[in-house]
N, C-alpha and C positions, 0 to 999 in steps of 0.2 A: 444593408443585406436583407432586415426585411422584407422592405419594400417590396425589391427586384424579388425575392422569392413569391408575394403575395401575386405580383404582376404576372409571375411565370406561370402558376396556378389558373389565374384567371384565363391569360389567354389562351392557354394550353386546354383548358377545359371547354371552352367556348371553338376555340380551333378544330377541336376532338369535335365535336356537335355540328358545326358548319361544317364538315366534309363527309361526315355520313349524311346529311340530310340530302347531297348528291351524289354523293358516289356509293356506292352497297360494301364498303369497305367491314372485313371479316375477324375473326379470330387470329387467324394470319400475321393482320396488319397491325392490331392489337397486342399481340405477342412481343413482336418484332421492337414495340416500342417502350413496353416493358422492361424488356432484357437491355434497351439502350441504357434505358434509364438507369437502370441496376449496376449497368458495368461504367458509367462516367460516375453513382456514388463510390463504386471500389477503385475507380483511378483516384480521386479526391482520397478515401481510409489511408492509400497506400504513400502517403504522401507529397503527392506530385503538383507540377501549377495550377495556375487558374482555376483556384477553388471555386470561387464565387461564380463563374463561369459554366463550370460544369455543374454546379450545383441547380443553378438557375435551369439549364438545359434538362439537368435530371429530374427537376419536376413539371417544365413543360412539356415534355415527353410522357411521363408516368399520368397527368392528368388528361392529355389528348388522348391515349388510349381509354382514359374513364370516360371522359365525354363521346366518344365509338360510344360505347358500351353500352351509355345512359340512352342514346338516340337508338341506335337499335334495340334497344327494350320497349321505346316507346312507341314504334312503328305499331299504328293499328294495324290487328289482324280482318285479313278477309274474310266475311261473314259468307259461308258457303250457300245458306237460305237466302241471302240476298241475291248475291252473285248468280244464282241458277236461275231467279226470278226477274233478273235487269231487263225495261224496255217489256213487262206487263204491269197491267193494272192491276193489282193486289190491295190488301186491305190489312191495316199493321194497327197493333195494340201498344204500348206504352205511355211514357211521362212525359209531361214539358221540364227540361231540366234547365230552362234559360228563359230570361223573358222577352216574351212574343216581338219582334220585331214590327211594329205596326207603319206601314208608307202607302205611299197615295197607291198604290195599284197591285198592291197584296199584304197581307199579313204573312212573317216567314215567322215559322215555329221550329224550336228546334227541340228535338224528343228521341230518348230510349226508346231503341226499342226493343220489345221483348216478344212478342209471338207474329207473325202472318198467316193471313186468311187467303187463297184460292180458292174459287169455286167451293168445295164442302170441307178442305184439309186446310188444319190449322199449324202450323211447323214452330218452332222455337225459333226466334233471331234475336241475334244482339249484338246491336249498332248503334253509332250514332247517326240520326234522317233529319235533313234537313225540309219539313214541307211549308210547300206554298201553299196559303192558303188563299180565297178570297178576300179582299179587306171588309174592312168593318168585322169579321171573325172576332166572335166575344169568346176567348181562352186566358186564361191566365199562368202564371208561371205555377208549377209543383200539379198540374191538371194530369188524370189519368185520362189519357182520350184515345177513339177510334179514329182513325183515319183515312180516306182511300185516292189511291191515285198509282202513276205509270213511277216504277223504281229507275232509276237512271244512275250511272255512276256522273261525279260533277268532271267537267272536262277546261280544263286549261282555254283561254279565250285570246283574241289579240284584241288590242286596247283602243287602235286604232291610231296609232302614233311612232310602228314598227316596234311594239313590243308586245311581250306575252306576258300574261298574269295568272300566276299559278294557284287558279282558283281551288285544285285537289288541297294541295299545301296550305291553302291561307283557311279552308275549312275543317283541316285537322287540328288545328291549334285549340279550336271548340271541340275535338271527339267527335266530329261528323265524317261521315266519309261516305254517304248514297243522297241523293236526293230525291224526294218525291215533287214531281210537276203538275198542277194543276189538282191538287190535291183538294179532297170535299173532308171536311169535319162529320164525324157522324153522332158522335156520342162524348158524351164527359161522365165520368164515372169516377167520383172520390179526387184525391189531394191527399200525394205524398212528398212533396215539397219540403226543404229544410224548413224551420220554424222560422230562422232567423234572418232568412235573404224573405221570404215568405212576409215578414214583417216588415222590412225594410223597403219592399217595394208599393206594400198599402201606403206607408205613410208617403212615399215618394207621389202615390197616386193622388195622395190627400193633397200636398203639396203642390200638384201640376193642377189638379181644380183650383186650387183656390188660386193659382195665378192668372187662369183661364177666365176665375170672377172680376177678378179686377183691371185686367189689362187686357187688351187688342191683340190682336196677332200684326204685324209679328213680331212685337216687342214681346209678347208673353212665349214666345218658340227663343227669344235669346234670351230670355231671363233665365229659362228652364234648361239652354247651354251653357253658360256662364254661372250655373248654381251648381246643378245635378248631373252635367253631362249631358242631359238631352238632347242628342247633336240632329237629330232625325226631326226635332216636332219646328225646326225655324222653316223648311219647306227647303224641295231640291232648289227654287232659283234663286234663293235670298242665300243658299250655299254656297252654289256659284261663285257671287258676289264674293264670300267673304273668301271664298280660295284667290279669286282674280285679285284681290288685295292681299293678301298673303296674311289674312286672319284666321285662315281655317282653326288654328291652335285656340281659337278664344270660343270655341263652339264645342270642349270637350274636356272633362275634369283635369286640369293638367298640373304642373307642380304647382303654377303661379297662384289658381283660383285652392288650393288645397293648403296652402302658404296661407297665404289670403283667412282662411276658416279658422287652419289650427293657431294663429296668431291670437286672434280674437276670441277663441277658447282659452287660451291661456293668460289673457289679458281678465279675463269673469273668472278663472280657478288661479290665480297669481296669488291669492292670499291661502291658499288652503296647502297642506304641508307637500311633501316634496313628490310622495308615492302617488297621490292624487292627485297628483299635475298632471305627471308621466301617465298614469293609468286614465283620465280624462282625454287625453292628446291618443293616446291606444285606441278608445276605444271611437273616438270621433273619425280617426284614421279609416276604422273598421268599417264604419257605418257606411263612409263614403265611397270605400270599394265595393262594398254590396253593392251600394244605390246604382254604381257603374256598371252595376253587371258581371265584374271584376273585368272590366278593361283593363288590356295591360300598362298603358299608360298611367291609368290612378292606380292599379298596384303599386310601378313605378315609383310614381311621385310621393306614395301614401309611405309606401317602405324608407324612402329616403328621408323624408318628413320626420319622420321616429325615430330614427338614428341620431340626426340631429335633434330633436328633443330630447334625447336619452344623454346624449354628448353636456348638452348646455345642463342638464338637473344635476348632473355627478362632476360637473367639470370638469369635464376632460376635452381636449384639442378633438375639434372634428374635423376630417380630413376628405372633403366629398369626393374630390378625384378615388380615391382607395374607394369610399362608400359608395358610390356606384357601379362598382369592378362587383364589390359583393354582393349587391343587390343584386343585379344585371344575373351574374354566375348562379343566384341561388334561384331565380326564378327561371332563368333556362333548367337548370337541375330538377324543377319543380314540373313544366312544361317545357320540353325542346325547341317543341314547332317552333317557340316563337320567334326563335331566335334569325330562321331562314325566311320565315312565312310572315310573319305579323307586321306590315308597316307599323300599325302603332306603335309596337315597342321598340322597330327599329331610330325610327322619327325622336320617341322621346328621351330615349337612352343618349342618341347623338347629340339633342339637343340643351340636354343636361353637361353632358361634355364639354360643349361649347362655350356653355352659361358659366361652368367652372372654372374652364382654362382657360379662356382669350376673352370675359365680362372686364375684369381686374387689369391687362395690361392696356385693352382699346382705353376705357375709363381713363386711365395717368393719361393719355393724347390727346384729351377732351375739354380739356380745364377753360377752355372759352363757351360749355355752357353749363349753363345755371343747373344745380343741384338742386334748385327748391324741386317740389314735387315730384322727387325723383326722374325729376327732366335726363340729365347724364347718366344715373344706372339703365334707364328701359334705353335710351340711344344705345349703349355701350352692350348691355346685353341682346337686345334685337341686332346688332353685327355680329356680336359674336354667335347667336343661334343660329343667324341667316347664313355665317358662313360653314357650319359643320352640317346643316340639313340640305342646301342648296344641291351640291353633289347627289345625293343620295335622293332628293325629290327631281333632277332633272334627268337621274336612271327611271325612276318607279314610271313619272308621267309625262316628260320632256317640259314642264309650265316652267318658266322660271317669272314670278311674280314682281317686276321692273320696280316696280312702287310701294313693297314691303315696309321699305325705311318708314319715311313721312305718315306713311297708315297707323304704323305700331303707336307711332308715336302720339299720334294724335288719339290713337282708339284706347292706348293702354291703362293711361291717367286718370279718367272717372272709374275704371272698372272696377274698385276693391267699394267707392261706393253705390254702385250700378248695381253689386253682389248684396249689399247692406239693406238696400234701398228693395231690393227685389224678393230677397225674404220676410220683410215685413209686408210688402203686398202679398204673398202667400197666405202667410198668417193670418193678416187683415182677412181675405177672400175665404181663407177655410174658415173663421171665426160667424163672418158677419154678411157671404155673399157679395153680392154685385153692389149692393150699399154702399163699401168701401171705396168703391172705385175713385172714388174722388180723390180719399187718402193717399194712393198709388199715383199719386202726379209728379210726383219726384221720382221713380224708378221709370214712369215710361218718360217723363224728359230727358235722364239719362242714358235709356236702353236707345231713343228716336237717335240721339246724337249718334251712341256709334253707330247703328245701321246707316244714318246718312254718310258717313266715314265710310265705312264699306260698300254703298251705292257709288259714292263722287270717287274714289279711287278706280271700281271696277268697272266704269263707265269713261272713262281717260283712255284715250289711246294707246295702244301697248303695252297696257296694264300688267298684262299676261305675254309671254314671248312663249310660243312652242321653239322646242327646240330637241330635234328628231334623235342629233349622230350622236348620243353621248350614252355609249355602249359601258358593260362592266369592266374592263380594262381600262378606261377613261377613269371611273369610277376609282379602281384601285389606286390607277398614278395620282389623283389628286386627295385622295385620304394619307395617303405617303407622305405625298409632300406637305401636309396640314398634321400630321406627327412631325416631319423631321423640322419644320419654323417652331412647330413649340418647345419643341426636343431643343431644340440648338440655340435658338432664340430668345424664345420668350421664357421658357423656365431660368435658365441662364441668369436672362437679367431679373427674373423675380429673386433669384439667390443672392446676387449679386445687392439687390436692394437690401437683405434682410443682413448681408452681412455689414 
């Protein structure tokens, strides 16, 4: 009973949030679902059937009307100074409240903003602006700076593969909703920045130099993915690459590399008492979603991370299917956007499902291979991620990556020491400079391997499949049918085993 109650919750609140984020559904619709709710708890008082039933029903209902609720509060409002000003060149005061986006052909900054400049009137605005800026722009995150450039609202684009990508949407999920194009820097004036993302990004800068001392590019652009996230400094064609092999996942903090860290934290604090485990594993967690930027994915993966640490220190059964219903619901709750708008968290949410429910039954089919080196879990878990992201990566951009398997498999195995190996080239690099570099022969032997893995994959024939007709109704039929095989299936025979 539980359970099915926790389930109803979830999807009911998350159901509430994906249908206001398209449809402008009202107080009305809201109401309406309230009062269901109300009167299947007083059929249930009055004693009648299918308790369980209506129960279930009465709080998916009671919580989709929360979820309306929660999305329509979080609709940015339209800034009327903006709005009046769109499509001139104006000149706007505020903060960097993210850090700077630095790529080969502009610097994007994203900044409050709090007053604009016309010609000699100054007006109050407050928005979030996304500007462009020239590259090589020396700004840093918490910067109070000037800006000038043409206000444009962002407008929805087609992708080039008969789809549209809802660029308004995926830039609200950050609090931007204008952008400024061709935008010139003019002034920097103070730093009000948090303290603590403020520190987390120096040492992360300190970090990407001293990988920069020791190693080449572009084994020092994958070190700095496979450590910190830095999915931007391996360069767009070596990204390419690792999409056309279906690695893009190993170029962004994800559960695997965050698994990976808090392991080995708690491997050096395993002797010290129980509070300072948990609180060690806390605060490692923390560190790492700064460094992200707070990607929703290392949210993700950080939040679930902790749960299950909390679960193993107090002994208690951890349940990750449930724990990512909560996770998933409490950071929608926290931000909506992301829930319509954010591939990343759509990608890693699904992919954690997958890794969940269908690692464990692929795995018992597999017993012809070897376990050493976790050979059978990464085979077993790479099906099962590739089959619950597949769908949903051949909606977003029609690739569907042919040669995923064989990549993973080969690329997956060095990387926990590829991560080992590459932090102490940092260290070495921030310590002692380019001197080092010699010491770092073991991180770029290993980094060279996988990028050759992702060269010889994404340079094979049909590595990558476009594949154009696979509309959201496609979409829908085949997530249905990937619930009702586990629903009917594979859960089934897991009970069946346990019993």
């Amino acid at each position: 009973m539980g359970s099915t109650i926790l389930w109803s919750t979830v999807i009911g609140f998350l159901s509430g949030v994906f249908a206001r984020s398209f449809i402008p559904l009202g107080y009305a619709t809201m109401g309406t679902l309230v009062l269901t709710s109300w009167a299947l708890l007083a059929y249930v008082a009055l004693g009648k059937r299918y308790a369980r039933i209506c129960i279930s029903l009465a709080a998916f209902c009671f919580l989709c009307a929360a979820g309306i609720w929660r999305m329509d509060m979080a609709i940015i409002p339209v800034d009327t100074t903006l709005q009046a000003h769109t499509g001139q060149r104006v000149t706007l005061s505020g903060y960097v409240f993210a850090e700077p986006d630095a790529r080969e052909g502009s610097t994007r900054v994203s900044l409050k903003v709090r007053t604009l400049s016309i010609a000699s009137t100054t007006l109050p605005a407050h928005a979030g602006i996304l500007a462009v800026l020239p590259p090589h722009t020396h700004v840093s995150y918490g910067d109070i700076v000037t800006v000038s450039g043409i206000v444009r609202m962002p407008e929805a684009f087609d992708t080039g593969i008969d789809r549209t990508f809802d660029y308004p949407g995926y830039l609200a999920t950050n609090g931007i909703s204008y952008l400024v194009s061709s935008a010139h820097l003019e002034s920097i004036d103070g730093n009000e920045g948090n303290i603590a993302q403020a520190s987390v990004l120096r040492i992360k800068k300190i970090y990407l130099d001293g990988l920069h001392q020791t190693l080449s590019e572009p084994q020092a652009g994958l070190a700095a993915g496979i450590t910190v996230g830095d999915k931007r400094s391996i360069g767009p064609e070596r990204s390419e690459e690792f999409v056309r092999a279906g690695l893009v996942h190993m170029l962004v903090l994800s559960g695997y590399n965050i698994t990976i860290i808090l392991n080995a934290a708690a491997y050096f604090v395993s002797s010290l008492p129980r509070v300072l485990q948990l609180g060690t594993s806390g605060i490692v967690v923390m560190f790492f979603i700064l460094l992200s930027g707070g990607a929703s994915s290392a949210i993700r993966a950080g939040l679930m991370a902790l749960v299950a640490a909390f679960a193993r220190q107090h002994g208690r059964i951890y349940l990750p299917l449930r724990a990512i219903g909560i996770v998933a619901a409490g950071m929608v709750l926290w931000n909506p956007y992301i829930l319509a708008f954010d591939p990343g968290f759509q990608l890693s949410a699904l992919a954690t499902i997958g890794l969940v429910a269908f690692t464990p039954p692929i795995a018992s089919h597999l017993p012809w291979i070897t376990a050493r080196l976790g050979l059978r879990e990464i085979v077993a878990s790479t099906l099962a991620t590739q089959i619950t992201v597949l769908p949903l990566l051949l909606y977003q951009n029609g690739q569907l990556a042919a040669l995923s398997l064989p990549a993973n498999i080969l690329a997956l195995i060095p990387v926990p020491f590829a991560m080992a190996a590459s932090f102490g080239a940092a260290v070495l690099g921030a310590l002692f400079g380019s001197t080092a570099a010699i010491l770092a022969f073991p991180a770029y032997a290993l980094l060279s391997y996988i990028l050759s893995i992702a060269h010889f994959f994404a340079s094979l024939p049909f590595a990558s499949v476009s594949i154009r007709a696979f509309s959201a109704w496609w979409l829908t039929i085949v997530y249905m049918g990937l619930f009702m095989w586990w629903r009917y299936y594979v859960s089934d025979d897991k009970n069946e085993k346990a019993a």
